[in-house]
KELUM-512387 format. One line per 5 residues: their letters; for each residue x negated, z negated, y of N, C-alpha, C. Coordinates in steps of 0.02 Angstrom, whole numbers. Example, Ala and Ser with C-alpha at 12.3 -4.5 7.8 and 13.67 -1.06 7.14 Angstrom:
residues 2
as> -660 -390 -284 -615 -390 -225 -660 -390 -165; -642 -354 -112 -684 -357 -53 -645 -394 2
END
This chain:
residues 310
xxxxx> 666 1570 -434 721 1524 -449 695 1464 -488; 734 1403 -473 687 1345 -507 728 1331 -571; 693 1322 -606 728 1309 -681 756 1244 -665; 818 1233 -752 841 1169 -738 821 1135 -810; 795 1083 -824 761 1073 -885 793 972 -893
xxxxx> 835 981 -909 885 941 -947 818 884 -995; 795 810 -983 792 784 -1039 824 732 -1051; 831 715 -1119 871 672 -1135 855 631 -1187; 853 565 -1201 830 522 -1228 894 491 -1274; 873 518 -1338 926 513 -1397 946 427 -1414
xxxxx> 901 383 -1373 916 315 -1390 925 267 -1333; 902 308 -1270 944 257 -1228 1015 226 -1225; 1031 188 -1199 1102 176 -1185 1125 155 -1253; 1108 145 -1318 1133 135 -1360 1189 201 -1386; 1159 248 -1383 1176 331 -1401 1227 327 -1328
xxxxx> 1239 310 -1297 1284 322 -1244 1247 387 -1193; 1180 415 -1218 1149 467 -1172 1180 524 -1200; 1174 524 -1267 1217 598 -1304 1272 609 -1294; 1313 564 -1278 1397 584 -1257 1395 609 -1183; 1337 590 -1147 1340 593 -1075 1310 659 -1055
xxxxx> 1261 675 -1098 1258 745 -1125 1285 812 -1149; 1331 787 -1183 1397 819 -1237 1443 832 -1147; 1453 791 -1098 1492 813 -1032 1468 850 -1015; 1392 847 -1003 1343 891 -937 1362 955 -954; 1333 953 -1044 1332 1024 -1069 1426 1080 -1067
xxxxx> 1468 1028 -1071 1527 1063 -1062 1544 1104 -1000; 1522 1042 -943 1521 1058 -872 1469 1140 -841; 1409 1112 -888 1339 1177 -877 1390 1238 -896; 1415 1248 -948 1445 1302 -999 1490 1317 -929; 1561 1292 -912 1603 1305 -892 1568 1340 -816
xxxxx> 1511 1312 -807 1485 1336 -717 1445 1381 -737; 1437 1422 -773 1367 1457 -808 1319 1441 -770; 1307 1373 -793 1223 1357 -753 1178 1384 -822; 1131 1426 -800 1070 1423 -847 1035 1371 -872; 1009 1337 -912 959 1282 -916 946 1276 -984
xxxxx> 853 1246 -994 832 1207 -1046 858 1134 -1049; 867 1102 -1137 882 1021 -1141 808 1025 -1208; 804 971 -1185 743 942 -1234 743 860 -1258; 746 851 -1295 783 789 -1329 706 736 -1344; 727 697 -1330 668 633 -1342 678 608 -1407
xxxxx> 648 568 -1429 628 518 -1454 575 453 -1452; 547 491 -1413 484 423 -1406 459 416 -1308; 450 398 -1300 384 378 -1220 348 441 -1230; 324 447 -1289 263 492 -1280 285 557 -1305; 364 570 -1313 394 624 -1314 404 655 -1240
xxxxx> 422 615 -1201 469 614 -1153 385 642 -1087; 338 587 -1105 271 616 -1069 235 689 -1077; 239 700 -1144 222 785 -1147 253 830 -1129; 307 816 -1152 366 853 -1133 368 884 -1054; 354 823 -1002 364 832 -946 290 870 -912
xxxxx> 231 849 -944 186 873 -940 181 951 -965; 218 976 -1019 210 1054 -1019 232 1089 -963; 293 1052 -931 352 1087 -890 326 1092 -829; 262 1036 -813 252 1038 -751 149 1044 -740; 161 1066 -786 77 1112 -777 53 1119 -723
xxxxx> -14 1159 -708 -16 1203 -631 5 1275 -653; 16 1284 -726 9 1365 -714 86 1369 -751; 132 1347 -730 205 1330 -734 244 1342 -666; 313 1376 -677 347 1388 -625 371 1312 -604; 389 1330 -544 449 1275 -513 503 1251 -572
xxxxx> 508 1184 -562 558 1170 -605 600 1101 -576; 636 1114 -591 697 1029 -563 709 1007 -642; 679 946 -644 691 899 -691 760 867 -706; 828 838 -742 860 810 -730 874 757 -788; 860 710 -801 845 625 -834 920 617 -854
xxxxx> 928 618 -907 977 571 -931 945 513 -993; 956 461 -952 912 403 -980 905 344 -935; 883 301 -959 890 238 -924 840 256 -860; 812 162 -829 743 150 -808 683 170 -837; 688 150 -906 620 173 -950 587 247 -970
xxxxx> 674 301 -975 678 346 -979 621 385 -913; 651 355 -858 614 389 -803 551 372 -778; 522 319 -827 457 278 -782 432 333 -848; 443 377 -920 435 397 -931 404 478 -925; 470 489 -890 448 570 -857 405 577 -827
xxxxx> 412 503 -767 367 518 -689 307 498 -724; 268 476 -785 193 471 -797 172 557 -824; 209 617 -843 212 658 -877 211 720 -790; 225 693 -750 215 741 -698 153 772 -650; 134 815 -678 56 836 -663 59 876 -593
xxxxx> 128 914 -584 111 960 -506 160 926 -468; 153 883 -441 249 834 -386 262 905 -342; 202 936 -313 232 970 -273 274 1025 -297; 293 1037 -351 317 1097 -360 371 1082 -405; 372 1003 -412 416 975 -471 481 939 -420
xxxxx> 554 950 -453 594 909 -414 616 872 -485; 659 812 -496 688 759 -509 763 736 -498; 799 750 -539 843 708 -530 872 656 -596; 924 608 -567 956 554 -650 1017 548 -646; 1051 549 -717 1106 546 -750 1091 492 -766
xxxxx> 1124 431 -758 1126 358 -787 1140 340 -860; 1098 332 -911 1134 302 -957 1114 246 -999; 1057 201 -962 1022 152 -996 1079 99 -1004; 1031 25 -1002 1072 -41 -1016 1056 -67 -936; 1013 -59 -887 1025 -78 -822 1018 -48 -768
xxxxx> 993 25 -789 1004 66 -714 992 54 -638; 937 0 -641 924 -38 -587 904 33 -519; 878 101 -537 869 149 -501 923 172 -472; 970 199 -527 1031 245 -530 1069 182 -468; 1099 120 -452 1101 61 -426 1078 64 -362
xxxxx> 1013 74 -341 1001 68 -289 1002 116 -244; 1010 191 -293 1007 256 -256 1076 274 -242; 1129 236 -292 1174 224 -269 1222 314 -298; 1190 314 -374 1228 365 -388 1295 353 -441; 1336 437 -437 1392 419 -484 1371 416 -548
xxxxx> 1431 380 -564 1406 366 -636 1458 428 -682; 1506 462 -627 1550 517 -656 1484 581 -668; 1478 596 -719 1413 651 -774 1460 725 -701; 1534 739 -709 1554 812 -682 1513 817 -616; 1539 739 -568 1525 710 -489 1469 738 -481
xxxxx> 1407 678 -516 1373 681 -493 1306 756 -532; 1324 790 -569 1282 861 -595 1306 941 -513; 1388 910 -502 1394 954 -446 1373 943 -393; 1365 898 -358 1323 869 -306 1225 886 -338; 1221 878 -371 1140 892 -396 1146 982 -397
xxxxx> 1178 1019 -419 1176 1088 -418 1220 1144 -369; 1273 1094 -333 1304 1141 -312 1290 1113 -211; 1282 1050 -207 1255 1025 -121 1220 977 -144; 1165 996 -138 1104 940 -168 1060 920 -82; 1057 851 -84 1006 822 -52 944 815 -95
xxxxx> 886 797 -42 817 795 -54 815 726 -23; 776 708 -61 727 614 -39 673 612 -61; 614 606 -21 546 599 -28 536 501 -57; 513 521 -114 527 424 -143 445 414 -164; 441 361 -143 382 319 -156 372 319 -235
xxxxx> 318 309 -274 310 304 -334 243 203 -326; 235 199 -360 189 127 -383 152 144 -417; 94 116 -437 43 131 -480 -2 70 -502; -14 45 -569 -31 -9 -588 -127 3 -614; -162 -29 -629 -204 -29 -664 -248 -100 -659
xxxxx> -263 -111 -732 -257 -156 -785 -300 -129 -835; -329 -178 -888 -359 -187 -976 -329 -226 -1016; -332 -181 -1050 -310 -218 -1107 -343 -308 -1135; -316 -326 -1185 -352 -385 -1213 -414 -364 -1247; -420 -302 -1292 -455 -247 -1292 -506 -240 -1251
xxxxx> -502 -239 -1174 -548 -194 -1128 -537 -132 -1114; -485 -98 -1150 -470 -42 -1129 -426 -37 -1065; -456 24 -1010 -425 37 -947 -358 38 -961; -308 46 -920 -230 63 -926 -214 75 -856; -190 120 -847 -161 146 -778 -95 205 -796
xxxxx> -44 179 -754 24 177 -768 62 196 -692; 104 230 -683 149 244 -640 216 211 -636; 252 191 -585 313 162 -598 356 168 -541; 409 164 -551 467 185 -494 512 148 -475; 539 98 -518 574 47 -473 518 -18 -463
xxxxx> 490 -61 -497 439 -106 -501 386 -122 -557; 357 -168 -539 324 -188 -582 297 -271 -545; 300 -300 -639 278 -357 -591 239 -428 -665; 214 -471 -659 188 -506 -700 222 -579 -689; 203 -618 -751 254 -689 -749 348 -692 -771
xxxxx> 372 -713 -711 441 -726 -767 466 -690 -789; 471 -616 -727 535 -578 -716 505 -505 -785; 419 -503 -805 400 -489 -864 420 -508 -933; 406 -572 -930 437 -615 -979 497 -592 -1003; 547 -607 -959 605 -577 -975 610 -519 -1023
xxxxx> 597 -474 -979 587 -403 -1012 562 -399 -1081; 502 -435 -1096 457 -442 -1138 505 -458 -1192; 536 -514 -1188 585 -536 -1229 651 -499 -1262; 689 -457 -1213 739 -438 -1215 714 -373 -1242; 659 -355 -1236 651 -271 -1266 643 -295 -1346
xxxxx> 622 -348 -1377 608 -381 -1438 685 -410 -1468; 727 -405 -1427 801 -438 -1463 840 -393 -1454; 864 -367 -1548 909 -377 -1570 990 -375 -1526; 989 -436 -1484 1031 -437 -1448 1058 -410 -1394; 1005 -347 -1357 1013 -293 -1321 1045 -254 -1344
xxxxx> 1001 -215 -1407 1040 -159 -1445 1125 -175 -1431; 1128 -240 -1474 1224 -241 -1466 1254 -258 -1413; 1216 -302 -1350 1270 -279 -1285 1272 -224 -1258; 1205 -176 -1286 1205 -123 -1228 1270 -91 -1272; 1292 -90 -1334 1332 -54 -1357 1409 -70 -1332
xxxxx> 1390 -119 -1308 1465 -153 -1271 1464 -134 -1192; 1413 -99 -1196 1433 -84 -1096 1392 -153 -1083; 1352 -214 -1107 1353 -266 -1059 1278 -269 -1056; 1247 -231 -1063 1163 -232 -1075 1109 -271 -1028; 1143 -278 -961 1110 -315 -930 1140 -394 -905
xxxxx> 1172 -393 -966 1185 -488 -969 1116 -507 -1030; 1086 -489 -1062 1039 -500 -1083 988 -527 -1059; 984 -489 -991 932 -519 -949 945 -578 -893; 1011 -600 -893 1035 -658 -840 1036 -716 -908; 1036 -702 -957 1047 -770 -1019 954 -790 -1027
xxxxx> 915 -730 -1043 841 -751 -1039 805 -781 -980; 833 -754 -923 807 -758 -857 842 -847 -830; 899 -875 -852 901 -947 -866 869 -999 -903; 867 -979 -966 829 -1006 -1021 747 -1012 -978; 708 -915 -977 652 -958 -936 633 -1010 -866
xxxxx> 694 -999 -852 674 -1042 -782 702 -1122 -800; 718 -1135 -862 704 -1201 -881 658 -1229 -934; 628 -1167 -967 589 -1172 -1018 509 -1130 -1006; 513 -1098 -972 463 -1057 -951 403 -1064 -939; 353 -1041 -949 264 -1095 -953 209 -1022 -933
xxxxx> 198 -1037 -865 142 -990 -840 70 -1035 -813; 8 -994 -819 -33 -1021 -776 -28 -1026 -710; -92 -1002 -664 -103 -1000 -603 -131 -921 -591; -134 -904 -534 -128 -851 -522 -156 -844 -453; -229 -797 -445 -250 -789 -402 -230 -737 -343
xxxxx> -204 -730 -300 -188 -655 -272 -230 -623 -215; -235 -558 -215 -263 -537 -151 -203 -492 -121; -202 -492 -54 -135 -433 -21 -189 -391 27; -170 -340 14 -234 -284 47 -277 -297 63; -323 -323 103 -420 -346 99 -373 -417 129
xxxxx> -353 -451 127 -328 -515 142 -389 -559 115; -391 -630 119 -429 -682 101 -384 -699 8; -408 -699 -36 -380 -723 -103 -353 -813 -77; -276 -796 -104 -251 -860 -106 -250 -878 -184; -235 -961 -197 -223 -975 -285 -129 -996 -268
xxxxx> -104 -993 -325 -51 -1030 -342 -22 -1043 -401; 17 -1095 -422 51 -1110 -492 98 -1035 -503; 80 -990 -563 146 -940 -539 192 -949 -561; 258 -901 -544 306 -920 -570 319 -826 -570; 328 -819 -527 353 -739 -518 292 -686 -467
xxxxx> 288 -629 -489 255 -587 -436 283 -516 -465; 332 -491 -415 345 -440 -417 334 -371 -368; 312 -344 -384 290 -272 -339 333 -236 -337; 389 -206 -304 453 -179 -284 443 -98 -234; 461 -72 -275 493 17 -233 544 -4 -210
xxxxx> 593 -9 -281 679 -29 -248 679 -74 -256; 747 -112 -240 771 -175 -213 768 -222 -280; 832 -183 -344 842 -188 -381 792 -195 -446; 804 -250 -501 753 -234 -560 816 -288 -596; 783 -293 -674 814 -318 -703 900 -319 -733
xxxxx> 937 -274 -709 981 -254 -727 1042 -279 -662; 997 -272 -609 1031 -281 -525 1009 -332 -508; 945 -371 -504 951 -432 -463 908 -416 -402; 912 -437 -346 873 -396 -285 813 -443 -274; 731 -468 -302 711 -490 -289 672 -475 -212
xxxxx> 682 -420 -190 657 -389 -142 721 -353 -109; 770 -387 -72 825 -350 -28 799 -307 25; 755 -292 43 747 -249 105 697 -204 80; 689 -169 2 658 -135 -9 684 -72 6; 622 -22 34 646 45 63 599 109 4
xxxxx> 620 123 -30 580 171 -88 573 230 -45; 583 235 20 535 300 59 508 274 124; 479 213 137 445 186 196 367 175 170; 349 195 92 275 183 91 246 123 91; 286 93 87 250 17 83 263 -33 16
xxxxx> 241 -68 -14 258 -108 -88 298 -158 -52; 356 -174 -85 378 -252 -63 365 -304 -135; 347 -355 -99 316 -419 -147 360 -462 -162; 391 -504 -196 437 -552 -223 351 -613 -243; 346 -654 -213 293 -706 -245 308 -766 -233
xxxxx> 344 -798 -323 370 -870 -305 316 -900 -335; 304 -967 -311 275 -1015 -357 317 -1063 -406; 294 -1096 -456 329 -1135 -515 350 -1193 -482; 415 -1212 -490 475 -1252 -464 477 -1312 -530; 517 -1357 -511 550 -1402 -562 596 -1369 -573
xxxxx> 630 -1372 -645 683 -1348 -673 748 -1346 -622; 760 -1381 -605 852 -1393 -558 823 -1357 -516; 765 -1353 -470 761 -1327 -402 752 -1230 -420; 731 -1236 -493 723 -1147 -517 793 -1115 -526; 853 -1176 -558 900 -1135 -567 921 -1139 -479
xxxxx> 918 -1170 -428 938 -1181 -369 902 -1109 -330; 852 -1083 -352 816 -1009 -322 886 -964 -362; 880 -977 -421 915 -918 -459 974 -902 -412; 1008 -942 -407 1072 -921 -358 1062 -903 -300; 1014 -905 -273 975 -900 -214 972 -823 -207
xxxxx> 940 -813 -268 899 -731 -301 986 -694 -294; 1045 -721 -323 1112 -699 -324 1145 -660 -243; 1132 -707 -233 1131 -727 -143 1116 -672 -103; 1034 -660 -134 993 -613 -85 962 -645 -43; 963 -730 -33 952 -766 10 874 -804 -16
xxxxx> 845 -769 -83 779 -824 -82 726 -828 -49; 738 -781 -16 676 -780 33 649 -838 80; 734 -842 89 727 -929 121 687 -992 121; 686 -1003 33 663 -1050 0 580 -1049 7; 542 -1116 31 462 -1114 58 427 -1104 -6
xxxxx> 459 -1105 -60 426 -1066 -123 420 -998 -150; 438 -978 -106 454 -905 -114 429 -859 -40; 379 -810 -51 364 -746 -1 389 -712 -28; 414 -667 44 425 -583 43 389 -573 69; 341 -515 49 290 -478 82 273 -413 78
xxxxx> 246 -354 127 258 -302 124 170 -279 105; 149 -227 90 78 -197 83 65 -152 68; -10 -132 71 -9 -48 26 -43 -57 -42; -87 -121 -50 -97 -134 -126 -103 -221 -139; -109 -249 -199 -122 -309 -193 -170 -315 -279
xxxxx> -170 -374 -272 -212 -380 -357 -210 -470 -364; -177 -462 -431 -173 -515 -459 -232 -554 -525; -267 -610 -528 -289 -645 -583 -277 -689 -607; -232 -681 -663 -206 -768 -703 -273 -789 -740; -265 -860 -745 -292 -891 -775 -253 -907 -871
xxxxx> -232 -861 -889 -227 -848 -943 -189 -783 -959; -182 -736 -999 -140 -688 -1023 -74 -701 -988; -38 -650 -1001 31 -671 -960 72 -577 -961; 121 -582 -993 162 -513 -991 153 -468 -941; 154 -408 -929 196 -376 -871 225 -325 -858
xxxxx> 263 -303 -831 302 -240 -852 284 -188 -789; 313 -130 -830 339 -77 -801 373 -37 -789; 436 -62 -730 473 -6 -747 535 -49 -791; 521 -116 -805 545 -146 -877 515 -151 -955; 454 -108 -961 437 -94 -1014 371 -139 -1002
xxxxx> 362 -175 -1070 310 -221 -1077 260 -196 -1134; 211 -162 -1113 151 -130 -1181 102 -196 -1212; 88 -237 -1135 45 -296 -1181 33 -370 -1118; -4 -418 -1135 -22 -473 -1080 -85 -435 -1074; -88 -469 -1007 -140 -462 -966 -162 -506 -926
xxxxx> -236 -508 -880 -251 -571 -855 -291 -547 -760; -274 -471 -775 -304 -437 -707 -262 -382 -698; -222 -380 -637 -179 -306 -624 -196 -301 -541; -189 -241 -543 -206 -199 -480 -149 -161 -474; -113 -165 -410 -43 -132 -386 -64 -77 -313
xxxxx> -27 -30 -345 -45 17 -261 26 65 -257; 17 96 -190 104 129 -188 75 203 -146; 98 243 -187 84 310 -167 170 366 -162; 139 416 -120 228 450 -87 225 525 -117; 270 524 -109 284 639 -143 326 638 -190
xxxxx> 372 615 -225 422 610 -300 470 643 -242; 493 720 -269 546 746 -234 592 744 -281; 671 682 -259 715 668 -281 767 689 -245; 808 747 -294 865 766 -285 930 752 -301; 984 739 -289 1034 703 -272 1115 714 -263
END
């Protein structure tokens, strides 16, 4: 029998994970579901954690996330056996750009009976970054909705540093944080140039502006820089704009609203199995949403097996 091992991240959502918790557990009680909960506090709570559970010399176990994006780019670095490990999420960050695209309830009773009582299976793509530090130290990182360097980093970079998250996410509005920064940079915003390669392709240069590496559609608290992303076709989708004049950046932004930027001759969509980027200076980038440091060399690749249940 596969265990059910509950984690939960005491600070996502602006405590909105513990109340969402406080349901599951009423709901667990009333269905006598058996199960472990194990409570976070940190990234590197949330990584061991998942790493004891999923050992090689560990039973089967179904994971179930209550926690944001970060929460889960969390777990999935902590997963040592996929094959024997299943996954599922309870939504309770500030943008849920996963929970969004997978298109789950946000009702805790809905969607725990559908996960335990008629559960689907989805074989989902995972991402994989690697990068040095300013340091020189290696860094290699897993990620599940994107990852990407330049604005749509920036952003992130910013908004994980303000103050001003904490209190919208407490208002329910957590991902207007990132449409107020994500204006500001695209009139204020200052990147180098940026070399790229797309699988053994010829290296192109360009002014950057954006490069995003996409599982799902969604990042940033719903904006689709990549609409035709498929998180079980195996392939990375690319968002790669170059740097605009101010009027013509906010003129993409609505574009990006749209779903329609693809349009714009400053902007590729492109599909691959790895790519690699070199700025000509430091430059943010995230994972997942989470920004550890700048960097000036990243390597993107997309690998399959995350059994997500549903």
């Amino acid at each position: 029998m596969t265990d059910y091992h509950f984690i939960v991240n005491r600070r996502s959502g602006s405590g909105a994970c513990l109340a969402k918790w406080e349901e599951a557990e009423s709901y667990l009680k009333e269905e006598k579901i058996p199960y472990s909960v194990h409570f976070t506090e940190s990234e590197a709570d949330a990584v061991r954690i998942v790493s004891e559970l999923t050992g090689p010399q560990q039973p089967a176990c179904h994971l179930i996330i209550i926690g944001g994006d970060g929460t889960l780019n969390s777990a999935a670095q902590g997963i040592v056996c996929m094959e024997k490990t299943r996954f599922s999420c309870l939504a309770g960050g500030s943008a849920n750009d996963f929970a969004k695209d997978m298109d789950l309830s946000c009702d805790i009773e809905e969607a725990l009976d559908a996960i335990l009582h008629s559960p689907r299976e989805r074989s989902l793509d995972y991402g994989e970054i690697v990068c040095k530090s300013a340091e020189g130290v290696p860094f290699r990182r897993r990620f599940l909705i994107s990852s990407g360097i330049g604005f749509d980093a920036q952003i992130c970079a910013i908004a994980d540093r303000s103050h001003a998250k904490k209190l919208l996410g407490k208002l329910g509005l957590g991902s207007f944080i990132y449409a107020g920064i994500g204006v500001f940079l695209m009139l204020f915003g200052r990147y180098g140039r940026a070399r790229i390669r797309i699988d053994d392709g010829e290296d192109f240069e360009i002014p950057l502006f954006v490069f995003a590496a996409m599982i799902h559609k969604f990042e940033g608290g719903g904006f689709a820089f990549c609409p035709d992303a498929d998180p079980s076709d195996g392939w990375l989708d690319l968002c790669i704009a170059r740097k605009m004049p101010a009027i013509r950046t906010l003129y993409a932004f609505l574009q990006i609203i749209k779903e329609k930027h693809g349009r714009l001759p400053e902007v590729d969509i492109l599909r691959c199995k790895k790519a690699q980027v070199k700025t000509s200076r430091p430059e943010w980038f995230h994972i997942d949403g989470e920004t550890p440091f700048r960097t000036n060399e990243i390597r993107f690749s997309v690998n399959n097996g995350l059994h997500f249940i549903y």
